[in-house]
C-alpha positions in Angstrom: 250.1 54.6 53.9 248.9 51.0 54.2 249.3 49.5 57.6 249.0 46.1 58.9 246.0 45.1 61.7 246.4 43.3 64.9 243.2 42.3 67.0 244.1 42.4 70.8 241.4 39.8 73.1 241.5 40.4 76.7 244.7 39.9 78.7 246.8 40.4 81.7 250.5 41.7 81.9 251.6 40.4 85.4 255.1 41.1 87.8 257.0 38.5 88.7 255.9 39.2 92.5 252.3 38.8 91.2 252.5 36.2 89.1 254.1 33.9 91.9 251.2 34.8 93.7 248.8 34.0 91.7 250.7 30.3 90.2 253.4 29.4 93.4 257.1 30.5 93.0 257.8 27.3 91.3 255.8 27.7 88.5 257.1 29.2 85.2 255.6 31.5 83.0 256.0 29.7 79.8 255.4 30.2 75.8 252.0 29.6 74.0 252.8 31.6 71.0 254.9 34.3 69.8 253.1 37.6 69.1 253.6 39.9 66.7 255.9 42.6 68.5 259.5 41.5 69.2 259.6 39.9 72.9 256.1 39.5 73.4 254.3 36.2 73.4 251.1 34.6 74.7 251.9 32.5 77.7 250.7 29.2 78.7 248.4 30.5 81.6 245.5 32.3 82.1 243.5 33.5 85.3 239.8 34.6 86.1 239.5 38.8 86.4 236.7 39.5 88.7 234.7 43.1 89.1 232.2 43.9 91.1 229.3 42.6 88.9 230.6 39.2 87.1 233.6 37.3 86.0 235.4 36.4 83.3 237.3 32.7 83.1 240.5 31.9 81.3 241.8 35.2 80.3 245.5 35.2 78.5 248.8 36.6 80.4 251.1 38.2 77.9 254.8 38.2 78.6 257.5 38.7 79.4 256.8 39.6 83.1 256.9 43.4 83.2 257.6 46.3 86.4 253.6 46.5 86.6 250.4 44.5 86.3 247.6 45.7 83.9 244.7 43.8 83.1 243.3 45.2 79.2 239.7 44.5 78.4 236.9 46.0 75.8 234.3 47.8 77.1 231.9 45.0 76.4 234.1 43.0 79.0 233.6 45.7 81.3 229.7 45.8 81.1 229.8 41.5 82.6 232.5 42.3 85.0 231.2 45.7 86.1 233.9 48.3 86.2 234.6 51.7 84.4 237.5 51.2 82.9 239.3 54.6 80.7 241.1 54.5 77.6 244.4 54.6 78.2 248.2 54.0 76.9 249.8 51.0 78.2 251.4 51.7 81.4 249.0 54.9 82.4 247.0 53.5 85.4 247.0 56.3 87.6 243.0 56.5 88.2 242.5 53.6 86.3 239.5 50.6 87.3 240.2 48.2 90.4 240.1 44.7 89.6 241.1 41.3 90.9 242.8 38.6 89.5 242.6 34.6 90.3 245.0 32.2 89.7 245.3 28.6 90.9 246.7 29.3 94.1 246.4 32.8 95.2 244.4 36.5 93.6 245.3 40.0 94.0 243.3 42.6 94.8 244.4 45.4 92.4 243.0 49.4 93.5 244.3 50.1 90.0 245.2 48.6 87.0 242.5 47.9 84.6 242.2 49.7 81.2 240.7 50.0 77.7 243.4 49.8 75.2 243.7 53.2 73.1 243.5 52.1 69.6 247.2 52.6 68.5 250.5 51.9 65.9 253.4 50.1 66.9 256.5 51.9 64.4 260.6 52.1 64.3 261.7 56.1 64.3 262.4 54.9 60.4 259.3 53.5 59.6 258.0 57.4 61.0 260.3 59.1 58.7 259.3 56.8 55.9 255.3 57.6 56.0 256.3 61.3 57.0 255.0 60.9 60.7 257.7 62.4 62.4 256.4 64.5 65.0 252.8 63.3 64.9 251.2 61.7 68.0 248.4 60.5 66.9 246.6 59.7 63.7 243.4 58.6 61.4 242.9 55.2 60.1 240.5 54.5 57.3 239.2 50.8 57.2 237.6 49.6 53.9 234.9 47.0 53.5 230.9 46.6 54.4 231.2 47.8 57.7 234.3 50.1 56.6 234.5 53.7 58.2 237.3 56.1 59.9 238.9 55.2 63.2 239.8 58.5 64.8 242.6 59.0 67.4 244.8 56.7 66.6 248.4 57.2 68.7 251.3 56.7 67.4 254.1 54.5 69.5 257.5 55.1 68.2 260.0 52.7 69.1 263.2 51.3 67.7 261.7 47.4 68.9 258.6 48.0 67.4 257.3 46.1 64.2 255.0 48.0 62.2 251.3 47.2 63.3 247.7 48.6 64.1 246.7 47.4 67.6 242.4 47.2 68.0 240.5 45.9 70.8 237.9 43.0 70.0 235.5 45.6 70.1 236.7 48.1 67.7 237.8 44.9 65.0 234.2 43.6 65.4 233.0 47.3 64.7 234.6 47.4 61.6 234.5 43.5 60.6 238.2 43.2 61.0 240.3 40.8 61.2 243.8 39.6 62.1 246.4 40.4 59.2 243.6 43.0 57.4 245.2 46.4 56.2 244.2 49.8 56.7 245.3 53.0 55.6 246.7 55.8 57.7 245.4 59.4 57.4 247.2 62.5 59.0 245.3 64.9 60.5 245.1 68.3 59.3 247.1 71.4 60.8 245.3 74.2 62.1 245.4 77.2 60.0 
């Protein structure tokens, strides 16, 4: 069960609201390059995230705009910036880190909103029933090489937009010497007896 690798650098999903902000309400929101899930793409602009310790310049907004604003780091980021961010699902910011965001012409202060990625696939309901994942949640990933090893607690995101892709943080890829466009192989956990 072979599955493709996708490394994920710091970035910013913004609202419209907060975006206009942040750039002016005539400013657009416009395309870098496409990423790998349908929809998605890395946008033109980028903004400083501030914690309570340090800063970090030019970090990418990923669009389309969407109904909340989440700011996704590694926990090396969060060491120079000096927050506590958990590991979470995109989306799941109840109790997540407090940041603030910088843009050109306005920031937010946000009392929630920043996360670690969970290390997770991107799959159809088909391409589940093809590697027998129905019903799973979550999963092992075995990464070959020098620095090769097991990447536990893996979740599965099943949905019929998805294309079929591992998503690491900069941290976990550099772990594991991994790159953009590597493979690694999915392992299902075992049932209790």
């Amino acid at each position: 069960m072979k599955v493709p690798i996708g490394v994920s650098a710091r970035h910013v999903h913004l609202t419209k609201e907060h975006f206009e902000i942040l750039f002016g309400k005539d400013e657009k929101l416009g395309v870098l390059r496409n990423l790998t899930q349908p929809g998605e793409f890395a946008s033109d602009k980028t903004v400083t995230i501030k914690g309570d310790k340090g800063s970090i310049d030019n970090v990418r907004i990923v669009g389309p705009f969407r109904t909340y604003t989440q700011v996704e780091i590694s926990k090396t980021d969060s060491y120079k910036l000096g927050v506590n961010p958990p590991i979470r699902k995109s989306g799941d910011l109840e109790g997540s880190s407090p940041i603030t965001i910088v843009g050109p012409k306005g920031e937010i202060k946000l009392n929630k909103g920043c996360i670690l990625a969970t290390r997770h696939i991107h799959m159809t309901p088909e391409d589940a029933k093809r590697l027998n994942l129905e019903g799973e949640t979550k999963v092992k990933v075995l990464i070959d090489g020098i620095k090769g090893g097991i990447l536990h607690n893996v979740i599965l995101r099943v949905e019929e937009n998805y294309k079929y892709e591992l998503h690491l943080d900069l941290d976990d890829a550099n772990a594991f010497l991994v790159n953009q466009g590597d493979v690694g192989t999915i392992i299902k956990y075992e049932k209790n007896i």
